[in-house]
KETORPA-270895 format. One record per residue: residue number from 1; chain; residue in three letters; x negated, y negated, z negated of N, C-alpha, C, CB in turn. Coordinates in steps of 0.1 Angstrom, whole numbers, plus 5000, padded with zeros to 4 digits. Atoms other than C-alpha are relative to their C-alpha. Last residue first. Glycine has a CB too. Example, Ala and Ser with C-alpha at 12.3 -4.5 7.8 and 13.67 -1.06 7.14 Angstrom:
# KETORPA-270895
   margu   lummar   torfi    nc1    nc2    nc3   cac1   cac2   cac3    cc1    cc2    cc3   cbc1   cbc2   cbc3
       2        A     SER   5009   5011   5000   4863   5011   4929   5008   4989   4992   4996   4995   5014
       1        A     ALA   4991   5012   5000   4877   5045   4922   4991   4988   5000   5010   5000   4988
END
This chain:
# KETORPA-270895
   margu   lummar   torfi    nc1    nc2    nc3   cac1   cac2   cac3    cc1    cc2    cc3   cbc1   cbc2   cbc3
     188        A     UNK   5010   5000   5003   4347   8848   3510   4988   5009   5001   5002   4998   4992
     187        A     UNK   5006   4999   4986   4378   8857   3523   4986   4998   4997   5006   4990   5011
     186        A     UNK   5000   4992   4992   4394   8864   3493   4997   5000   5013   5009   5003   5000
     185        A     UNK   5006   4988   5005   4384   8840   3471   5003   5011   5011   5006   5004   4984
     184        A     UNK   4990   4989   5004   4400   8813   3498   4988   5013   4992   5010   5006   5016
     183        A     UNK   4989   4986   4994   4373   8791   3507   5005   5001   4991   4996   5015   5005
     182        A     UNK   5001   4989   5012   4359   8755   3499   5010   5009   5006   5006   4996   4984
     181        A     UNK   4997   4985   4989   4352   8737   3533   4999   5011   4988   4984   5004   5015
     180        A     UNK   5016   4987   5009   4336   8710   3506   5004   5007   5010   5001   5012   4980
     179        A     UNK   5015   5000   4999   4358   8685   3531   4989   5006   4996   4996   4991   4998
     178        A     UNK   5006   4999   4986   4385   8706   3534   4988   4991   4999   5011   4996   5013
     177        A     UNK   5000   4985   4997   4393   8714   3498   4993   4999   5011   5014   5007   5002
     176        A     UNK   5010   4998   5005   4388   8671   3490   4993   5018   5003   5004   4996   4987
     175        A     UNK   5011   5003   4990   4409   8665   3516   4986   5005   4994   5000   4984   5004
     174        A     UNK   5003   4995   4988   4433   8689   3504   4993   4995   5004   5007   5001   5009
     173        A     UNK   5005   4985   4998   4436   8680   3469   4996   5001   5012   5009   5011   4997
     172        A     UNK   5011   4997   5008   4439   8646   3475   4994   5010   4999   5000   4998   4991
     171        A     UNK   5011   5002   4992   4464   8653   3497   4991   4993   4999   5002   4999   5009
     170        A     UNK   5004   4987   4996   4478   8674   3467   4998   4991   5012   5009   5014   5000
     169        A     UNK   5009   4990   5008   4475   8640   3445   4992   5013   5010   5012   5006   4988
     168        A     UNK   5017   5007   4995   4491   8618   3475   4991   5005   4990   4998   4983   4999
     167        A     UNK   5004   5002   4987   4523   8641   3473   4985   4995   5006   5008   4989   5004
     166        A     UNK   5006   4982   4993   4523   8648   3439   4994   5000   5011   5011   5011   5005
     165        A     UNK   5016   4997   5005   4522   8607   3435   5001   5013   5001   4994   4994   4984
     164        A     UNK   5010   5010   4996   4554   8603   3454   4988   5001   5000   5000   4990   4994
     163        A     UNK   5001   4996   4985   4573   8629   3440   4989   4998   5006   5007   4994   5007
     162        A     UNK   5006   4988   5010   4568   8616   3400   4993   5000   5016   5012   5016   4991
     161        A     UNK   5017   5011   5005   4578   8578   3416   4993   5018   4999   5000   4985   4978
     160        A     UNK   4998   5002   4987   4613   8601   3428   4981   4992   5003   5018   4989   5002
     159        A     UNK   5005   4988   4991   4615   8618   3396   4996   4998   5012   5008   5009   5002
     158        A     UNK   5010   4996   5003   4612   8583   3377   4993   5012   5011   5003   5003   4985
     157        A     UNK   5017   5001   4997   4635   8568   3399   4988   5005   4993   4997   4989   5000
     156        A     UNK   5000   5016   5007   4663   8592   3399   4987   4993   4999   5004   5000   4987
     155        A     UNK   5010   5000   5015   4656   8625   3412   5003   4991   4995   4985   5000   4999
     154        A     UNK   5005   4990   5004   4683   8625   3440   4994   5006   4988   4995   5001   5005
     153        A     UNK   4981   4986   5004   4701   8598   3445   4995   5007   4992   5008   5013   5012
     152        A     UNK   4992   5007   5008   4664   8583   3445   5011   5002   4995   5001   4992   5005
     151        A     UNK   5007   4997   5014   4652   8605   3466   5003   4995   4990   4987   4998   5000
     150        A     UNK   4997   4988   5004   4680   8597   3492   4992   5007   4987   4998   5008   5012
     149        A     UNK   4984   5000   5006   4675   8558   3488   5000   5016   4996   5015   4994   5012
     148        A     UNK   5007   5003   5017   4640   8568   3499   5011   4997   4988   4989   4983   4999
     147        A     UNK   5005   4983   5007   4651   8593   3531   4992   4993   4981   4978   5011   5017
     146        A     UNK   4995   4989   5003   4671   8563   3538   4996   5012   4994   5002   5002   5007
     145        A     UNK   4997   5008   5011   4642   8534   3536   5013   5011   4992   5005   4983   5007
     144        A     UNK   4987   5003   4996   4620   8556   3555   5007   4993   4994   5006   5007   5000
     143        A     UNK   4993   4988   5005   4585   8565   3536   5016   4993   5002   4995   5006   4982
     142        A     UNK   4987   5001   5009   4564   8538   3552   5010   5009   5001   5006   4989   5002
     141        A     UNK   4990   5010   4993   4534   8553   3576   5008   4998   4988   5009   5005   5014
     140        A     UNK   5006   5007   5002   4514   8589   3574   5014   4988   5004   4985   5002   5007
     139        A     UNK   5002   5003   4987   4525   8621   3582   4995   4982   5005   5015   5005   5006
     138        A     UNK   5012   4994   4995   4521   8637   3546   4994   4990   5018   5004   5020   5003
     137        A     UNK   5015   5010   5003   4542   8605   3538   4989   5006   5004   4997   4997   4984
     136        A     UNK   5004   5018   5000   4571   8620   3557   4988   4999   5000   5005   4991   4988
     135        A     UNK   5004   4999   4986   4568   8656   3551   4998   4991   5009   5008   5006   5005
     134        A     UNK   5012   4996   4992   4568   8651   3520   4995   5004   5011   4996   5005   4998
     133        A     UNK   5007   5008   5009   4600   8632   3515   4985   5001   5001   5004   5002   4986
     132        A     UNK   4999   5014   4988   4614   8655   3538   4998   4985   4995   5016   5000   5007
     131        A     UNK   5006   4996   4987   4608   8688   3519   4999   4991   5012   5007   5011   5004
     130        A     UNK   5011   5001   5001   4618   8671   3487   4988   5004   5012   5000   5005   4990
     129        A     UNK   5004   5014   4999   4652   8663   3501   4985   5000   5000   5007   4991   4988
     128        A     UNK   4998   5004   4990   4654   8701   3509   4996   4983   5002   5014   5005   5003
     127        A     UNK   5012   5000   4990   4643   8710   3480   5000   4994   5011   4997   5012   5004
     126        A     UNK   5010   5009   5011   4671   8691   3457   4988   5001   5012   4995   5010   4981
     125        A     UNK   4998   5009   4994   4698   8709   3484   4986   4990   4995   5015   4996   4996
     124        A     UNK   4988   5015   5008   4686   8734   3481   4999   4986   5002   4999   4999   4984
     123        A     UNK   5002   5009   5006   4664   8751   3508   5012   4997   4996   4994   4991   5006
     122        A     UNK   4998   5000   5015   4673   8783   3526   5000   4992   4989   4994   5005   4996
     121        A     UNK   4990   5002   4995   4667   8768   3566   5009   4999   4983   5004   5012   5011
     120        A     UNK   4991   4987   4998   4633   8764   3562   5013   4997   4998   4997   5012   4990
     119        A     UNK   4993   5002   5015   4617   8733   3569   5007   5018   4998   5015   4983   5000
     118        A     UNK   4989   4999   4996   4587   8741   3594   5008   4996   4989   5002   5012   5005
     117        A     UNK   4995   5013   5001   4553   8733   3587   5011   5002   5005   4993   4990   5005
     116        A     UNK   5004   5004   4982   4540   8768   3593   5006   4986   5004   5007   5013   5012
     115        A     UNK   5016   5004   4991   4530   8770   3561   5000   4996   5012   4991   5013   5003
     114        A     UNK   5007   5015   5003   4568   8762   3550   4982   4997   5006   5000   4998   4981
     113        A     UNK   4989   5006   4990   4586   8791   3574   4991   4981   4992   5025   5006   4995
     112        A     UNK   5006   4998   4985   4560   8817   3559   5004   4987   5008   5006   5014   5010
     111        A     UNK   5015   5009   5004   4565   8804   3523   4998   5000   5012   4986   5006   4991
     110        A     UNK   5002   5013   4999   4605   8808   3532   4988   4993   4996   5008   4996   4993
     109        A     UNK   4996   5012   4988   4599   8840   3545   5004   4989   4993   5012   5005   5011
     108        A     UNK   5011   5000   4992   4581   8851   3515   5002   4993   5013   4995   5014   5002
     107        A     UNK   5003   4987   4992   4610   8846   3489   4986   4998   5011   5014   5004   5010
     106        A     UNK   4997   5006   4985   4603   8822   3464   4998   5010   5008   4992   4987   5006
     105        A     UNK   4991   4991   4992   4601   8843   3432   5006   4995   5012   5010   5005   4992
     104        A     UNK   4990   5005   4998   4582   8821   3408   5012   5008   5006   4996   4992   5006
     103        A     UNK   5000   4995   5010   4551   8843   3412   5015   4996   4992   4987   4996   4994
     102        A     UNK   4997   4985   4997   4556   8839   3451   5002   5004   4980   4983   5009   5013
     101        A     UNK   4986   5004   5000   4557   8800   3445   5005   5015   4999   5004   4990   5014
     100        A     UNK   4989   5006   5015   4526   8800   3421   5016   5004   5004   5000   4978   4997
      99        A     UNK   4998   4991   5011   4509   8823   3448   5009   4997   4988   4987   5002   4996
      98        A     UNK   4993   4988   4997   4520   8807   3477   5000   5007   4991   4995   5007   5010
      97        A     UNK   4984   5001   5003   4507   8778   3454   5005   5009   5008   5007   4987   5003
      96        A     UNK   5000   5002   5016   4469   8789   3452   5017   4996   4998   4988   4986   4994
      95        A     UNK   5004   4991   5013   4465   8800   3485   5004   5001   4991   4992   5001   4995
      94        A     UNK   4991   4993   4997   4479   8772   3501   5004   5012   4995   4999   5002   5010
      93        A     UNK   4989   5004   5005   4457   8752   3482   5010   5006   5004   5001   4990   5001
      92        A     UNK   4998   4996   5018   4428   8773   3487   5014   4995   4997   4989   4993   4988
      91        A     UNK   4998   4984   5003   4432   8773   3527   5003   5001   4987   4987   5010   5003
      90        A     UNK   5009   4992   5007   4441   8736   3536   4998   5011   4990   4997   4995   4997
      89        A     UNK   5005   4991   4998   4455   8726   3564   4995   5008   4989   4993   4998   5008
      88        A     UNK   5012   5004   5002   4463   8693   3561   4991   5013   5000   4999   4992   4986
      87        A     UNK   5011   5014   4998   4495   8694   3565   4992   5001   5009   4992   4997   4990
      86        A     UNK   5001   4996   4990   4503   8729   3555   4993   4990   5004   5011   5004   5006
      85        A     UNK   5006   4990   4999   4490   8720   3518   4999   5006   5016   5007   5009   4991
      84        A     UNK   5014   5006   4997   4511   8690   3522   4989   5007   5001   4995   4991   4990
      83        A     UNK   4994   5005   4991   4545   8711   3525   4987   4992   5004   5013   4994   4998
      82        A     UNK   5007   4989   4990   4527   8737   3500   5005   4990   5015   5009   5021   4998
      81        A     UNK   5014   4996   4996   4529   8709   3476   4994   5008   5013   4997   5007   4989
      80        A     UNK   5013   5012   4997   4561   8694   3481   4987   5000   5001   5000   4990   4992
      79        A     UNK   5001   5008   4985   4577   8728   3484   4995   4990   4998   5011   4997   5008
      78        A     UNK   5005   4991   4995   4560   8737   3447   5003   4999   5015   5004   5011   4994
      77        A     UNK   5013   5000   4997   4572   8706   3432   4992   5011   5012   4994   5001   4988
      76        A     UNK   5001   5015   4993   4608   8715   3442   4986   4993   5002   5008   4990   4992
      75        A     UNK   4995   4995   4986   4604   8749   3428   5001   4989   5009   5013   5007   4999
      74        A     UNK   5014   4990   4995   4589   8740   3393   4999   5000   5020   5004   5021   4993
      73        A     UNK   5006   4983   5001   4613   8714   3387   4991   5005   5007   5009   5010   5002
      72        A     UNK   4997   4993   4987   4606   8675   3388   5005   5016   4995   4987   5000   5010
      71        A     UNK   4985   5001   5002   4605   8661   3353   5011   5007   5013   5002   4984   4997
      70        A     UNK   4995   4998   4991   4568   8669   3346   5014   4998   5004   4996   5008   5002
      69        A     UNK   4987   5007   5004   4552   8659   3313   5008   5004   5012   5000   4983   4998
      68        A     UNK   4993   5002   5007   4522   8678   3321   5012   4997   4991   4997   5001   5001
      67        A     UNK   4995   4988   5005   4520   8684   3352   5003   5004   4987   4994   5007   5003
      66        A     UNK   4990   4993   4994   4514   8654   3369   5008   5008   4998   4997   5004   5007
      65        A     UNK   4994   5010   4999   4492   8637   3340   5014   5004   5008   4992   4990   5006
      64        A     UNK   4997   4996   5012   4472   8666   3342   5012   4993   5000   4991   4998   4990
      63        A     UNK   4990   4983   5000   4466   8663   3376   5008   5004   4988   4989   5015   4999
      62        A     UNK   4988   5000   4990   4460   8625   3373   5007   5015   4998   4995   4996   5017
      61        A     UNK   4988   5008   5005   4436   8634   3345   5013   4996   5006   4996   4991   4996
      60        A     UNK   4995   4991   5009   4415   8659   3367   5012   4992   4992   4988   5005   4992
      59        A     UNK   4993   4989   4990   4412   8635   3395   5007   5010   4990   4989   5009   5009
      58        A     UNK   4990   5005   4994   4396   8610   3370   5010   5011   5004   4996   4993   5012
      57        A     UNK   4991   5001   5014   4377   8634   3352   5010   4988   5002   4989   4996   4985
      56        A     UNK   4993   4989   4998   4366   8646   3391   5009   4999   4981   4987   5016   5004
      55        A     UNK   4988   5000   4990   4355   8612   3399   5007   5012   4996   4995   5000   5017
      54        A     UNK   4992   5011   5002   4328   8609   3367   5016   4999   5009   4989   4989   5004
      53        A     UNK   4994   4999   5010   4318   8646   3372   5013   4986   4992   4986   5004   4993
      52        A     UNK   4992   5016   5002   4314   8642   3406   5008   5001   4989   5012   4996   5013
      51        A     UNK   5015   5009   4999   4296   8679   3407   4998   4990   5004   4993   5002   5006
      50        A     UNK   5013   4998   5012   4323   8691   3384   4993   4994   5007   4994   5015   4996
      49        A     UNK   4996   5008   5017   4350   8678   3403   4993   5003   4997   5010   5002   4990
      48        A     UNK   5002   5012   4996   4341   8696   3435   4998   4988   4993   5007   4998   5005
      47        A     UNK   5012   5000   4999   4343   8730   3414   4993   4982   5009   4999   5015   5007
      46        A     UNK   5009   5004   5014   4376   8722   3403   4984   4998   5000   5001   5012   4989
      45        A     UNK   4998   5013   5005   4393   8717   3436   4987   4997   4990   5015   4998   4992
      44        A     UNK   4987   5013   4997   4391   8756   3444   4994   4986   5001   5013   5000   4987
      43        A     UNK   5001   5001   4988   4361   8775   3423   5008   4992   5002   5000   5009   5007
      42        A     UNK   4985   5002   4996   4351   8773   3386   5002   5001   5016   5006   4986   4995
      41        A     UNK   4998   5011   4984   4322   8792   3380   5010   4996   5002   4999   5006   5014
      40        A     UNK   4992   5013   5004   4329   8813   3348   5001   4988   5011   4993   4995   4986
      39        A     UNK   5008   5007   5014   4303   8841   3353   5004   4990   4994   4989   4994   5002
      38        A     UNK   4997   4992   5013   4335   8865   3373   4983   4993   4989   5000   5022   5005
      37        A     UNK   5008   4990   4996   4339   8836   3397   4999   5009   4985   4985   4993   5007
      36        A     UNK   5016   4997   5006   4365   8813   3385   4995   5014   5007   5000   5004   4980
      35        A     UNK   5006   5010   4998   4398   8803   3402   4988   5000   4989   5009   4989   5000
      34        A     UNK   5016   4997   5001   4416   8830   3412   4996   4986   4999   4992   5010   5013
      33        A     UNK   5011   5003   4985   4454   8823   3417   4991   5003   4997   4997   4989   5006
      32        A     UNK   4992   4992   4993   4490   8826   3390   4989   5005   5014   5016   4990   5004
      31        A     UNK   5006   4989   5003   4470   8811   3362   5007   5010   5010   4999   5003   4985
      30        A     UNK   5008   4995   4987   4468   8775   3374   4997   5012   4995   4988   4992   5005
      29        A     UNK   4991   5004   4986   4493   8758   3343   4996   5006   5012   5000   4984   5003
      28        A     UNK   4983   5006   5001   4480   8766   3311   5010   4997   5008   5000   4990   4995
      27        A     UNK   4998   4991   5011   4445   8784   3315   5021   4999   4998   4988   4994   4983
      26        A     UNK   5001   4993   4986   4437   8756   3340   5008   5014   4994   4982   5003   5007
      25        A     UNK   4992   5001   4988   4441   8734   3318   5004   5008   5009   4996   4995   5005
      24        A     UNK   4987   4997   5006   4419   8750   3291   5014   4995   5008   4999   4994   4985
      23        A     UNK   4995   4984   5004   4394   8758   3318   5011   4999   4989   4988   5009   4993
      22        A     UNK   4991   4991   4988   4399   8721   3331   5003   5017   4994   4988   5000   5019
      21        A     UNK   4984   5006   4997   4392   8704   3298   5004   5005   5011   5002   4986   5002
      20        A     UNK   4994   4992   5010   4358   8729   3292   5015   4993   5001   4991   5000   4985
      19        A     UNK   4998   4983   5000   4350   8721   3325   5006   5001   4990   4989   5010   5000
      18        A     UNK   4985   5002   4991   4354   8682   3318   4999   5013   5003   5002   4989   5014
      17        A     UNK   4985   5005   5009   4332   8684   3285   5008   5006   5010   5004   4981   4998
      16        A     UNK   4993   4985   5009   4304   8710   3303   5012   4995   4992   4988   5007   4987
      15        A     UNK   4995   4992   4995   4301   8684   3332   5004   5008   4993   4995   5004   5007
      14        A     UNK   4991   5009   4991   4286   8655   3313   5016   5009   5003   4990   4998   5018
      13        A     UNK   4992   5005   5013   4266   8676   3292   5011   4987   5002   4988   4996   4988
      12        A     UNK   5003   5010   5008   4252   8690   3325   5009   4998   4989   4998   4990   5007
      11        A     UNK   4988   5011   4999   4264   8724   3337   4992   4990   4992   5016   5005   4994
      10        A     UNK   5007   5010   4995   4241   8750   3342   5006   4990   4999   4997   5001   5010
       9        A     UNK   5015   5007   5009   4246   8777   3318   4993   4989   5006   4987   5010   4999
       8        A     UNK   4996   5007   5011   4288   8777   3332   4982   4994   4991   5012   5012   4989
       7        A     UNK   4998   4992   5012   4274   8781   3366   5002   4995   4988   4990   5008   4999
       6        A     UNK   5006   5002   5007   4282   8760   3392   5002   5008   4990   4999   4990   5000
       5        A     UNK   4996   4999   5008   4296   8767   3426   4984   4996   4987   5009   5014   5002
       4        A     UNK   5002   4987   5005   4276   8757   3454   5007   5000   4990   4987   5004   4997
       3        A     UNK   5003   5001   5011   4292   8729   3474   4999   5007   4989   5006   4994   4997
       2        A     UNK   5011   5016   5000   4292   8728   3510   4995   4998   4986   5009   4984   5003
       1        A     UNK   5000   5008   5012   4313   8762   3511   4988   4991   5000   5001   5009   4987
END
């Protein structure tokens, strides 16, 4: 880890607003994973954000933004995420939605079959589009014109714009994960 966690008595008056807007955030949508040390430390994403307080109340609002109004379902986000998550490699975020998708009840072999950047075979039909929508853009270049019509079918355009930005949100997330080299609580 590159970037020491921060304790809640240390936080500038900058930092202690957007903490206190991620812990109730976080509280509401990211409770399926570890993401405080037992003094309040945030870890994951969050902690990067705090010590780019200005960039991370950005970052943070997008997230929000993502998830709160959301029109995608749970399960469809969740492959688009962990599908960029393989990606890019990166440990917490994988972490952290194996866990949303496992709490959900995605079976295990189909988390195994998505870490390993594979499609799985089980996918609805919905996932399935969404699994090749991100799999795409993760890979860099214009998002097909077919596989964009198909999203489209699919979510219609709002859900299909929603998509889109998940996509470049969680590899946001991820670059930001891999460049701190933030761990997994459990390996730590």
């Amino acid at each position: 880890m590159r970037l020491p966690l921060i304790a809640p008595s240390d936080l500038s008056q900058e930092q202690r607003a957007l903490y206190d807007e991620m812990r109730k955030g976080i509280a509401g949508h990211f409770n399926a994973f570890r993401v405080e040390r037992e003094d309040g430390a945030l870890m994951g994403p969050w902690n990067p954000w705090l010590h780019e307080p200005g960039i991370g109340r950005a970052v943070w609002d997008l997230t929000l933004a993502l998830t709160a109004d959301a029109v995608l379902p749970d399960n469809v986000r969740q492959v688009a995420i962990l599908v960029v998550g393989a990606r890019y490699d990166a440990a917490y975020e994988i972490y952290a939605h194996i866990a949303v998708a496992e709490h959900e009840g995605m079976p295990i072999a189909r988390l195994a079959t998505l870490v390993a950047e594979l499609k799985p075979a089980d996918l609805t039909s919905d996932e399935s589009v969404a699994f090749d929508i991100a799999y795409a853009l993760s890979r860099g270049g214009t998002l097909p014109e077919p596989l964009y019509r198909l999203g489209l079918t699919t979510f219609g355009q709002h859900g299909l714009n929603e998509l889109i930005y998940l996509v470049g949100l969680y590899a946001l997330v991820s670059m930001t994960l891999n460049g701190f080299n933030v761990p997994v609580p459990e390996r730590e």
